[in-house]
N, CA, C and O atoms as a CHARMM CRD file, in Angstrom:
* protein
*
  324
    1    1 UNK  N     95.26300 119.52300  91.66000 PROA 1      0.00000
    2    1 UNK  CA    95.60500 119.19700  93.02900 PROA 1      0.00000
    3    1 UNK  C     94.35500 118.67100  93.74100 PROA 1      0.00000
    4    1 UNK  O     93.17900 118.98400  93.55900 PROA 1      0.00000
    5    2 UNK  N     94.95700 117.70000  94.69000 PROA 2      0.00000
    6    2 UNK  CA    93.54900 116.85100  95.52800 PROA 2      0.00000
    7    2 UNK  C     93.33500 117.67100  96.44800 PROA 2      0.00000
    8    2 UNK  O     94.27700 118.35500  96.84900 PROA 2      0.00000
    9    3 UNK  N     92.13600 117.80100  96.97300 PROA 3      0.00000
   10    3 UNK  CA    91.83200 118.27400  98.68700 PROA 3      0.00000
   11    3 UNK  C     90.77100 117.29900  98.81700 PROA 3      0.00000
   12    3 UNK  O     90.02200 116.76000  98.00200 PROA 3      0.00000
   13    4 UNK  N     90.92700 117.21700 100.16300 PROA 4      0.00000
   14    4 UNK  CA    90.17100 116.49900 101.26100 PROA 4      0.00000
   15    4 UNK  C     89.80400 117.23000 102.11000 PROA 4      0.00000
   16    4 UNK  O     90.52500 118.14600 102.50500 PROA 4      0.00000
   17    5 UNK  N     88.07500 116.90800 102.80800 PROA 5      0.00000
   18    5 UNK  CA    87.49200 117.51900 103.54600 PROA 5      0.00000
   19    5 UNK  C     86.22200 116.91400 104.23000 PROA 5      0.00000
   20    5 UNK  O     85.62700 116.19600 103.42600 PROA 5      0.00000
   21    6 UNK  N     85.77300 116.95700 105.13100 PROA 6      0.00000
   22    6 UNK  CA    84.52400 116.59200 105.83300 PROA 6      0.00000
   23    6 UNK  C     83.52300 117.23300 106.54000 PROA 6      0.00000
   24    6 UNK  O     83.84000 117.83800 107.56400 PROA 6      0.00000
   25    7 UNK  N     82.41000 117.21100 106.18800 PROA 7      0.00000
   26    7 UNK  CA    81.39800 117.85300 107.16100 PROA 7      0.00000
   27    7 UNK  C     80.30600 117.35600 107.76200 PROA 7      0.00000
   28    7 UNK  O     79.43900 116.74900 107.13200 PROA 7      0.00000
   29    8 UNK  N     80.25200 117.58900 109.12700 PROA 8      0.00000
   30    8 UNK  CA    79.15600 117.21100 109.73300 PROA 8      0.00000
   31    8 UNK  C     77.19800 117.31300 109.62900 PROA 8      0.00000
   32    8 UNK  O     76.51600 118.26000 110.02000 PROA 8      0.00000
   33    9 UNK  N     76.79900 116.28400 109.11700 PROA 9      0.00000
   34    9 UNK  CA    75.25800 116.42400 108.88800 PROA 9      0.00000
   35    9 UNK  C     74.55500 116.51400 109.86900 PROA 9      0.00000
   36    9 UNK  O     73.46400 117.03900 109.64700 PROA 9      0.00000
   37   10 UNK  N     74.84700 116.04200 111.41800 PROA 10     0.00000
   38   10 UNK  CA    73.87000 115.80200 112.15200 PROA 10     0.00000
   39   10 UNK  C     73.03100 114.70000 111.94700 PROA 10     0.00000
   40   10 UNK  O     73.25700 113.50400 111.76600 PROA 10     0.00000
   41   11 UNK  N     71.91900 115.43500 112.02200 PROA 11     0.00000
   42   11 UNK  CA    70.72600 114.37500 112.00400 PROA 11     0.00000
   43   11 UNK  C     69.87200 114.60100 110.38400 PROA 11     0.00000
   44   11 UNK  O     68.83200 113.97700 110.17200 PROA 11     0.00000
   45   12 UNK  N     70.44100 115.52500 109.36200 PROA 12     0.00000
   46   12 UNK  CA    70.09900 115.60200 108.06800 PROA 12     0.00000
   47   12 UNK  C     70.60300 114.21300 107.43000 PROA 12     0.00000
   48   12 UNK  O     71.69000 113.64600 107.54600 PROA 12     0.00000
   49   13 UNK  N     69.23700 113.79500 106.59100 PROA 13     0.00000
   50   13 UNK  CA    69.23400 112.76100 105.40300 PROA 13     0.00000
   51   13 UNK  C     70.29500 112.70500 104.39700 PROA 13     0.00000
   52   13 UNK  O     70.13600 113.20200 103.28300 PROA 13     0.00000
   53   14 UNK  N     71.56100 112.01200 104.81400 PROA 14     0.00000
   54   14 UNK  CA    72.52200 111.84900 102.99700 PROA 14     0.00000
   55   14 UNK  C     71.47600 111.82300 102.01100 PROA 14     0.00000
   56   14 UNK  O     71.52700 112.60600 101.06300 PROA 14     0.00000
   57   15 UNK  N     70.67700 111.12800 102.11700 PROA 15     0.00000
   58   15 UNK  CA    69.86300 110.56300 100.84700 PROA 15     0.00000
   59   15 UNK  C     69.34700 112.11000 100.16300 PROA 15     0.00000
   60   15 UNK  O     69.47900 112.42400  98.98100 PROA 15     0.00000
   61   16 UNK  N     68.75000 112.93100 101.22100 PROA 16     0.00000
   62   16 UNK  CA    68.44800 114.29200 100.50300 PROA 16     0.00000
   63   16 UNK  C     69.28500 115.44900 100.65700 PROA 16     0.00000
   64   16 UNK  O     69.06000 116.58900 100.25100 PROA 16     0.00000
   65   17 UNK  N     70.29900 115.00700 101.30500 PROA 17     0.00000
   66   17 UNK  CA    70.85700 116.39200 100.76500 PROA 17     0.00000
   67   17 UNK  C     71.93300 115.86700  99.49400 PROA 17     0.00000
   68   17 UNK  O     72.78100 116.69500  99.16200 PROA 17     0.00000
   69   18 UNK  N     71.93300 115.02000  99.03800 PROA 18     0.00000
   70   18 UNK  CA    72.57100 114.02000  97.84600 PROA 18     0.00000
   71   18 UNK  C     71.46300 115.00700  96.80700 PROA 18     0.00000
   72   18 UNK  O     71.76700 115.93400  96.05500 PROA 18     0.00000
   73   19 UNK  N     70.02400 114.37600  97.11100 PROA 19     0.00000
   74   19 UNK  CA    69.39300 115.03700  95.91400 PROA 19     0.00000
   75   19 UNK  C     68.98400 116.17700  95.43200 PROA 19     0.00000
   76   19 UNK  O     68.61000 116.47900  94.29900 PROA 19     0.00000
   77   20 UNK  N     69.12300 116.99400  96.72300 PROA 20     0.00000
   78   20 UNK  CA    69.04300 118.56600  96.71600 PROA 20     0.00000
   79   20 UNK  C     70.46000 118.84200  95.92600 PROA 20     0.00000
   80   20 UNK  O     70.37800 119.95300  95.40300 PROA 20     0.00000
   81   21 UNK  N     71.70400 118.23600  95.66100 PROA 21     0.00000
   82   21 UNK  CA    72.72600 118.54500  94.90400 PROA 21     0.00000
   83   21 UNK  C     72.64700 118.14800  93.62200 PROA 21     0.00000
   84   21 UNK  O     72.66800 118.84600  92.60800 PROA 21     0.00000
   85   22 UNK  N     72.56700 117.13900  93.71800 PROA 22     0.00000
   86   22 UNK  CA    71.63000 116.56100  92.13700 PROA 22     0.00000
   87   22 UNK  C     71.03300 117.53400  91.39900 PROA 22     0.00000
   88   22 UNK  O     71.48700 117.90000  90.31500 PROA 22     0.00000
   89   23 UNK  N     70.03700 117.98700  91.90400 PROA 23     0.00000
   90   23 UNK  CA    69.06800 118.91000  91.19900 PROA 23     0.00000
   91   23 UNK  C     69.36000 120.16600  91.10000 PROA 23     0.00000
   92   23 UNK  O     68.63900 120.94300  90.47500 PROA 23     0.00000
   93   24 UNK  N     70.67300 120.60000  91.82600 PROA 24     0.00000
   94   24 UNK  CA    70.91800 122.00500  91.21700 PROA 24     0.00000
   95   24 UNK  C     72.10100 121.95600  90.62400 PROA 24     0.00000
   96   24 UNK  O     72.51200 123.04900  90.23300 PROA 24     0.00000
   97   25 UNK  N     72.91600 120.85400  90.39600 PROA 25     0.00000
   98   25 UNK  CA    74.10700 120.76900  90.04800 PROA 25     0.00000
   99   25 UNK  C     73.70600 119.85800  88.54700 PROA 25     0.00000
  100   25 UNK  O     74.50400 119.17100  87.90900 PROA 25     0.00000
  101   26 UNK  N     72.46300 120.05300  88.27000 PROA 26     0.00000
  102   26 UNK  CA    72.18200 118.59200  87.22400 PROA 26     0.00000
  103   26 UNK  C     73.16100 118.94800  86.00100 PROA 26     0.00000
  104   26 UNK  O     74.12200 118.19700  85.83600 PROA 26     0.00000
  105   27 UNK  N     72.96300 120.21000  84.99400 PROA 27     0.00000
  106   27 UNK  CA    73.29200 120.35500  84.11900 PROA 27     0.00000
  107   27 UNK  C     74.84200 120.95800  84.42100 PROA 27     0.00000
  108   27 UNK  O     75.37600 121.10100  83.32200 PROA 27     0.00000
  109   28 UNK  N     75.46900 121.23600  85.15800 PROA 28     0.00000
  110   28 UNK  CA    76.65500 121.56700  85.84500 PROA 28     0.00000
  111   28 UNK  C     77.76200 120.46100  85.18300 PROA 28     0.00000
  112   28 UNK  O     78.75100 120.96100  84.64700 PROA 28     0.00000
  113   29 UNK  N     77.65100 119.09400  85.19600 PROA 29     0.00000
  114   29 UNK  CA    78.80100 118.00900  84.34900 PROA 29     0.00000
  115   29 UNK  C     78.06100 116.77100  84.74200 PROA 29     0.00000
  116   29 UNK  O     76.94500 116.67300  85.25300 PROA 29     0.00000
  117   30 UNK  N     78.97000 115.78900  84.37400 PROA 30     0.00000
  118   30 UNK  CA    78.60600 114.50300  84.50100 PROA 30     0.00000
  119   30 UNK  C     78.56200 114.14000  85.95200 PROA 30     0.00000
  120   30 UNK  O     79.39800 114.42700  86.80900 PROA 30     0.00000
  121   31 UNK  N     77.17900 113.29300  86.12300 PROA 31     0.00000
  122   31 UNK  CA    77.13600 113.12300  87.66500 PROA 31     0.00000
  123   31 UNK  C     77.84300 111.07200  87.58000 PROA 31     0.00000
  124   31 UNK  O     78.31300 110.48600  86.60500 PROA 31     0.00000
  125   32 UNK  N     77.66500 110.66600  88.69400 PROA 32     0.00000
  126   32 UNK  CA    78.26700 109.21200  88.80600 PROA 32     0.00000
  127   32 UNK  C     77.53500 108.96700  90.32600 PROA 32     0.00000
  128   32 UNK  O     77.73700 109.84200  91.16800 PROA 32     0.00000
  129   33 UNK  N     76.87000 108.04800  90.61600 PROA 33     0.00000
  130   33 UNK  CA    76.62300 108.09900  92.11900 PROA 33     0.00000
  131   33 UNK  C     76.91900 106.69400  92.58200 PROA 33     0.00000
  132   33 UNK  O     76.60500 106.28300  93.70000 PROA 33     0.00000
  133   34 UNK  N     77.65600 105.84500  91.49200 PROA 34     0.00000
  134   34 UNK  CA    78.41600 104.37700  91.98200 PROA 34     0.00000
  135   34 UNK  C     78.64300 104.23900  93.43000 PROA 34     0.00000
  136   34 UNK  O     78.60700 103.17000  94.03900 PROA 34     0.00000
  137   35 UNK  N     78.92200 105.60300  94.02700 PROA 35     0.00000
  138   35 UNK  CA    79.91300 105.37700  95.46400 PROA 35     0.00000
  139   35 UNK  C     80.01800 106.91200  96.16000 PROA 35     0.00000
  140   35 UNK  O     81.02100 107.56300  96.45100 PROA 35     0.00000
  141   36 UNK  N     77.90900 107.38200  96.38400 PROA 36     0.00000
  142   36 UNK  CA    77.95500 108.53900  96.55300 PROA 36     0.00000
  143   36 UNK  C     77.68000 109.45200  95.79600 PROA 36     0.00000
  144   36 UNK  O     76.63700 109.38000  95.14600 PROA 36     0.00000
  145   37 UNK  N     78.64800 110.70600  95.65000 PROA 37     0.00000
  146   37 UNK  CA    77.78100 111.49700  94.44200 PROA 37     0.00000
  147   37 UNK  C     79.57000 111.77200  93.52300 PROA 37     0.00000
  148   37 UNK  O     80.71300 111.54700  93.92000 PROA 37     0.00000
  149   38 UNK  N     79.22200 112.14000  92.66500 PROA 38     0.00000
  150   38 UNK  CA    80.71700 112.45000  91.92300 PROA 38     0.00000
  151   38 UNK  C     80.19700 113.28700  90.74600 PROA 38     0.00000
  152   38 UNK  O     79.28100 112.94000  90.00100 PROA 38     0.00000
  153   39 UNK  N     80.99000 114.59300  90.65800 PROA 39     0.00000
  154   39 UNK  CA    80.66400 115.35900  89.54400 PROA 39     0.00000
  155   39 UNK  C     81.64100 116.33000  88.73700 PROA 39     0.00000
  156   39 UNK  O     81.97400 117.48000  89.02500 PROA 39     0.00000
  157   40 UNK  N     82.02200 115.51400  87.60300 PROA 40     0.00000
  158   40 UNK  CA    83.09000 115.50800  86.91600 PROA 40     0.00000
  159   40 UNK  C     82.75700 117.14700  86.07700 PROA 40     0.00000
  160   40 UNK  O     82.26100 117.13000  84.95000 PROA 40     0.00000
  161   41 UNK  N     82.99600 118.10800  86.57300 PROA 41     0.00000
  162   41 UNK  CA    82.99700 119.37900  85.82400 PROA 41     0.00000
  163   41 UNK  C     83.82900 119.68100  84.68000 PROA 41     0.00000
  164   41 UNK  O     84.68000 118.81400  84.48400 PROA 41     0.00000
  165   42 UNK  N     83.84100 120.67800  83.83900 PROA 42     0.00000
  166   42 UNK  CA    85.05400 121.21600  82.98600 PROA 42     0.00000
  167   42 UNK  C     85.97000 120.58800  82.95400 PROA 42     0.00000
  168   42 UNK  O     86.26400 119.62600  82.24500 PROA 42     0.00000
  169   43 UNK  N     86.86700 121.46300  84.29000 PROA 43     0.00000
  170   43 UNK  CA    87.97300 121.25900  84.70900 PROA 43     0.00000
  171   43 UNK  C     88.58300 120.94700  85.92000 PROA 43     0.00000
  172   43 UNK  O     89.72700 121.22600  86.27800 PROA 43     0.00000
  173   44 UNK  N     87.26200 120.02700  86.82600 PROA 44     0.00000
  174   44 UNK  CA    88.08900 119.98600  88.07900 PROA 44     0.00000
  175   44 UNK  C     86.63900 118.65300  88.24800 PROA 44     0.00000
  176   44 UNK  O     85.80300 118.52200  87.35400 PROA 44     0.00000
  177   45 UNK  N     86.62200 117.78600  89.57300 PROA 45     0.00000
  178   45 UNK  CA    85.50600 117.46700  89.69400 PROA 45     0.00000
  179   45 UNK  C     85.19300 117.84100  91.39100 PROA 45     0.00000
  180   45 UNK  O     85.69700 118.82500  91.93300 PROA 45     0.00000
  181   46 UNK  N     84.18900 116.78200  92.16900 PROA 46     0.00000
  182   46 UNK  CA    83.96700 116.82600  93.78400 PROA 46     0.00000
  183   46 UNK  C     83.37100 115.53200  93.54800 PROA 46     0.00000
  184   46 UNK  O     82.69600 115.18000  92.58100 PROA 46     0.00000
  185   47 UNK  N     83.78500 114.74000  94.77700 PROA 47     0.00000
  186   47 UNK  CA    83.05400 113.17500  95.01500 PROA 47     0.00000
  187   47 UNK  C     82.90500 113.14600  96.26900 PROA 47     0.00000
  188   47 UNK  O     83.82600 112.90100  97.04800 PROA 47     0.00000
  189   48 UNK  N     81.41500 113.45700  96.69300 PROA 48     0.00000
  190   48 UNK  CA    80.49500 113.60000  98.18000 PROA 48     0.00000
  191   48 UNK  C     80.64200 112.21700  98.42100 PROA 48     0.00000
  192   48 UNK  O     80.72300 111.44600  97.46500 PROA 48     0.00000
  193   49 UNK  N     80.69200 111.74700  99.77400 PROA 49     0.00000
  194   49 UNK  CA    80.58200 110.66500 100.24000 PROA 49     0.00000
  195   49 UNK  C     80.24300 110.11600 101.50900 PROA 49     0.00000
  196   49 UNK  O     80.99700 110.44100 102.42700 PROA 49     0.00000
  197   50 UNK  N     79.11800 109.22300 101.83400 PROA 50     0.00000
  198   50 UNK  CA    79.01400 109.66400 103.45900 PROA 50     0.00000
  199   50 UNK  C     79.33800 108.43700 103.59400 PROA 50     0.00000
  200   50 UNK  O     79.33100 107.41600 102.90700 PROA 50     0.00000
  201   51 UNK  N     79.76000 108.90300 105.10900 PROA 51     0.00000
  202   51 UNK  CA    80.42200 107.98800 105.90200 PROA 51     0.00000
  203   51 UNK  C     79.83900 106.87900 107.01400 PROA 51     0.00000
  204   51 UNK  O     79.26500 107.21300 108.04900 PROA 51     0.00000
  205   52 UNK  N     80.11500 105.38700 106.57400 PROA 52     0.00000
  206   52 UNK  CA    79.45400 104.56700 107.33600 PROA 52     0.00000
  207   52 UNK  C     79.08000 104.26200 108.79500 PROA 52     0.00000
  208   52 UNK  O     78.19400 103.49700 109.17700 PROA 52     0.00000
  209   53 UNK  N     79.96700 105.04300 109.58100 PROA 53     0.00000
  210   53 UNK  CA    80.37200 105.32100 110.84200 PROA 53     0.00000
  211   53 UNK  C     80.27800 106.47000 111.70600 PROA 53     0.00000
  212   53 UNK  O     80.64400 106.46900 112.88200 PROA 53     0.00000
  213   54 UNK  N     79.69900 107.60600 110.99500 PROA 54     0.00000
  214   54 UNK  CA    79.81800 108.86500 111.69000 PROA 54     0.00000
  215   54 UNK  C     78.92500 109.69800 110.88200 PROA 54     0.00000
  216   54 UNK  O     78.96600 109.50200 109.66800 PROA 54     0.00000
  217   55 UNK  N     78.05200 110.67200 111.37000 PROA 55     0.00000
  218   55 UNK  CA    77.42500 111.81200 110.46700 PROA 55     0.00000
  219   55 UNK  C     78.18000 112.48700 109.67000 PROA 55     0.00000
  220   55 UNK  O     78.14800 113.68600 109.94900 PROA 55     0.00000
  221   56 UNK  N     78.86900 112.22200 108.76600 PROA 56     0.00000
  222   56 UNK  CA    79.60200 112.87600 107.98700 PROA 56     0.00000
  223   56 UNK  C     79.32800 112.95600 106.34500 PROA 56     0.00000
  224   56 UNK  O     78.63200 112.08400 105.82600 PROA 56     0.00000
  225   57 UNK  N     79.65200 113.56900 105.88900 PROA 57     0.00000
  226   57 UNK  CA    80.07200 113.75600 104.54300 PROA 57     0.00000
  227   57 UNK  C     81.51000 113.79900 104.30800 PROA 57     0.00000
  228   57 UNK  O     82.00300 114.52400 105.17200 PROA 57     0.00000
  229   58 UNK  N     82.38800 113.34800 103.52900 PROA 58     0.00000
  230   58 UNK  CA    83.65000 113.11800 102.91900 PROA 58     0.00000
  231   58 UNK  C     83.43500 113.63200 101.80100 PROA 58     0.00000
  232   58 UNK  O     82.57000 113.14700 101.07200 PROA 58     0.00000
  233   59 UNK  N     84.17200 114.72500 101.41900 PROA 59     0.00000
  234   59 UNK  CA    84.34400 115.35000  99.76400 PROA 59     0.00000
  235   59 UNK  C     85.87800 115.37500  99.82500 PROA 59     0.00000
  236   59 UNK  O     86.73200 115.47200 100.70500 PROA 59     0.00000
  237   60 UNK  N     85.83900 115.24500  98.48900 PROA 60     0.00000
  238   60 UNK  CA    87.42000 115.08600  97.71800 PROA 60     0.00000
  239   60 UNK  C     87.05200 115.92900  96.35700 PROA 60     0.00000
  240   60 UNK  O     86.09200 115.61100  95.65500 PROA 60     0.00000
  241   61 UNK  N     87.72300 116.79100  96.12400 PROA 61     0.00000
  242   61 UNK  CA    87.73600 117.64800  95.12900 PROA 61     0.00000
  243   61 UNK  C     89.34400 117.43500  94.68900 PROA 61     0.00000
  244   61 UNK  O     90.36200 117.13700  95.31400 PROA 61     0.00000
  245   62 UNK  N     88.94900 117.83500  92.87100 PROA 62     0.00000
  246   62 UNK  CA    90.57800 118.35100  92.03800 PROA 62     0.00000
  247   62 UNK  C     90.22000 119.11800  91.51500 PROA 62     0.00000
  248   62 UNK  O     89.04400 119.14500  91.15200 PROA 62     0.00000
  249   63 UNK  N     90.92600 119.90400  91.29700 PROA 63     0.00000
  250   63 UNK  CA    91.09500 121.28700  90.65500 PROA 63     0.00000
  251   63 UNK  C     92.68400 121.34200  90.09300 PROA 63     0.00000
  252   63 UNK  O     93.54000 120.50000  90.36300 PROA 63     0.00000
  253   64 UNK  N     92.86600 122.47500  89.29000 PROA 64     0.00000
  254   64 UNK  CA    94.03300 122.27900  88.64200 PROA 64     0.00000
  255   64 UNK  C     94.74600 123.31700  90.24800 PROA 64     0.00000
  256   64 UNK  O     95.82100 122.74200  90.07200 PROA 64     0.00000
  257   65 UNK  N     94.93600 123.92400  91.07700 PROA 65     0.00000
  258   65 UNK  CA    95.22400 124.50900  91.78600 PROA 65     0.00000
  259   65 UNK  C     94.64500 124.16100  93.79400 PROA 65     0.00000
  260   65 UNK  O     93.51800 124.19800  94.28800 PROA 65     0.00000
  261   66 UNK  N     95.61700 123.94500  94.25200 PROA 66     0.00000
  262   66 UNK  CA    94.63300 123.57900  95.76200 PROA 66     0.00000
  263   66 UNK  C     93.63000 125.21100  96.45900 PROA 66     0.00000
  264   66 UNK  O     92.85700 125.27900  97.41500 PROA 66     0.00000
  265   67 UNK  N     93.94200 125.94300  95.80600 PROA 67     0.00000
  266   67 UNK  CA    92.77700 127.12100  96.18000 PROA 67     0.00000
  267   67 UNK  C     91.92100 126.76400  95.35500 PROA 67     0.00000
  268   67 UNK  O     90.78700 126.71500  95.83200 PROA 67     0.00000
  269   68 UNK  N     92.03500 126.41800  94.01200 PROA 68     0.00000
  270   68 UNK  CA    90.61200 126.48900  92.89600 PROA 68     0.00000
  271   68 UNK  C     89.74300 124.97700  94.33200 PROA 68     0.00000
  272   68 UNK  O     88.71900 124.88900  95.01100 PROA 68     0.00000
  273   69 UNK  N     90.91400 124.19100  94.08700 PROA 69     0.00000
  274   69 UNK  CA    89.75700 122.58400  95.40600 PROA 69     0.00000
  275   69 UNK  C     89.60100 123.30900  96.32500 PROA 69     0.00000
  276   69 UNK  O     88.64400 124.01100  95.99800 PROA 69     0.00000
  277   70 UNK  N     89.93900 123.60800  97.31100 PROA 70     0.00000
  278   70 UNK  CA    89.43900 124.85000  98.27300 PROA 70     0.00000
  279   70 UNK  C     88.19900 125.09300  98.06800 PROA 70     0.00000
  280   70 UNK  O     87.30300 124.65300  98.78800 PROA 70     0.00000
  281   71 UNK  N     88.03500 125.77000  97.13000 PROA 71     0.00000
  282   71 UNK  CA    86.81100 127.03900  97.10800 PROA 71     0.00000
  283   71 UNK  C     85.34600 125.48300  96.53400 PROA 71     0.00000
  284   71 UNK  O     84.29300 125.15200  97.07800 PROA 71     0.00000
  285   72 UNK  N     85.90300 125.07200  95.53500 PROA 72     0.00000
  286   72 UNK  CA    85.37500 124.08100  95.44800 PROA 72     0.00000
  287   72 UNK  C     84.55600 123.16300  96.38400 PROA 72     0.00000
  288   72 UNK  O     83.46600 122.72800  96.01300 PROA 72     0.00000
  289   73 UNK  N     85.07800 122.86500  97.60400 PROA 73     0.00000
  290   73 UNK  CA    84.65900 121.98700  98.50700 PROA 73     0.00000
  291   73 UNK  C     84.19200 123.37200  99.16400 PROA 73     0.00000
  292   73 UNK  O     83.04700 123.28500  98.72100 PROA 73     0.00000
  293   74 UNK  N     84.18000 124.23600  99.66900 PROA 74     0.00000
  294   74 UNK  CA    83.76300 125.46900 100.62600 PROA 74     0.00000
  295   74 UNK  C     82.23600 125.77000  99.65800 PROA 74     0.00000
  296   74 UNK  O     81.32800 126.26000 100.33000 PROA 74     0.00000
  297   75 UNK  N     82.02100 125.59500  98.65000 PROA 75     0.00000
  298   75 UNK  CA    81.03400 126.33500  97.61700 PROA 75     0.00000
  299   75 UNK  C     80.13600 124.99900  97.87100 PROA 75     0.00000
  300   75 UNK  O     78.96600 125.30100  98.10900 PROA 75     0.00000
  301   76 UNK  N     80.40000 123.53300  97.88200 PROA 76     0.00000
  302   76 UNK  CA    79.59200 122.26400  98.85200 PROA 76     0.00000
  303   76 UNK  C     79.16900 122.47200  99.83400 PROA 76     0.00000
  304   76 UNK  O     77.93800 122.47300  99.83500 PROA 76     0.00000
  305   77 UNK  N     79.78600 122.73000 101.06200 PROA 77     0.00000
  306   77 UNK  CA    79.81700 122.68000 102.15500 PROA 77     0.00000
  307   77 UNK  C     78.92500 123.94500 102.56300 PROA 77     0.00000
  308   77 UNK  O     78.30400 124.19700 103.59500 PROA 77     0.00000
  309   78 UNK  N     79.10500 124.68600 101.29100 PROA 78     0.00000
  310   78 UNK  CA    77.62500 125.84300 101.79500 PROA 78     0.00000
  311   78 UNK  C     76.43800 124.98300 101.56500 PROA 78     0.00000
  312   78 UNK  O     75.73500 124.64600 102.51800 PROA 78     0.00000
  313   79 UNK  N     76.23000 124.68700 100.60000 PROA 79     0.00000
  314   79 UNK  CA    75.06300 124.03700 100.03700 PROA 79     0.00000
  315   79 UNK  C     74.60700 122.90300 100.77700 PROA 79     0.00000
  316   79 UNK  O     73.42400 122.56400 100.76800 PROA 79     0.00000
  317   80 UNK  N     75.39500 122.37000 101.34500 PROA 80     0.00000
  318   80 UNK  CA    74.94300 120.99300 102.57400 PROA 80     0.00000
  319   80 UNK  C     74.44100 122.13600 103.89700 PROA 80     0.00000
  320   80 UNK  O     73.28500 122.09600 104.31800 PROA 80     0.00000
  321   81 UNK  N     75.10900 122.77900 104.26400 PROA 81     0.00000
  322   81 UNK  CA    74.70000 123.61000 105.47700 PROA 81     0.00000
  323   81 UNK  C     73.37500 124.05700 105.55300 PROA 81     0.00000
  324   81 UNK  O     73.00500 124.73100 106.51500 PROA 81     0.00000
């Protein structure tokens, strides 16, 4: 199941809080940063994305369950905070 979600950066760098995820998520699955960050886990992935128009971050998570994407994007959204 998909979820969608957004969070506000303020005045924090996409560029580093991109790489502060990078680096603790390295060995975690396949990363992709074509269009942002994307990280294809096990069994589910998350694709961070900021937004051209607004301090934001855009994550989209799948999981086989919308609580497993839930917790998923909530377990991001700590880590950006």
């Amino acid at each position: 199941m998909i979820t969608k979600s957004k969070i506000d950066i303020g005045s924090k760098s996409f560029d580093k809080v991109i790489k502060g995820i990078k680096e603790k998520y390295k060995s975690a699955g396949t990363m992709n940063t074509d269009d942002g960050l994307k990280i294809d886990l096990s069994d589910s992935w998350i694709h961070l994305r900021k937004s051209n128009t607004e301090p934001i971050i855009r994550i989209i998570s799948e999981a086989k369950s919308v609580e497993e994407a839930k917790k998923l994007i909530n377990e991001f959204k700590k880590e950006i905070s």
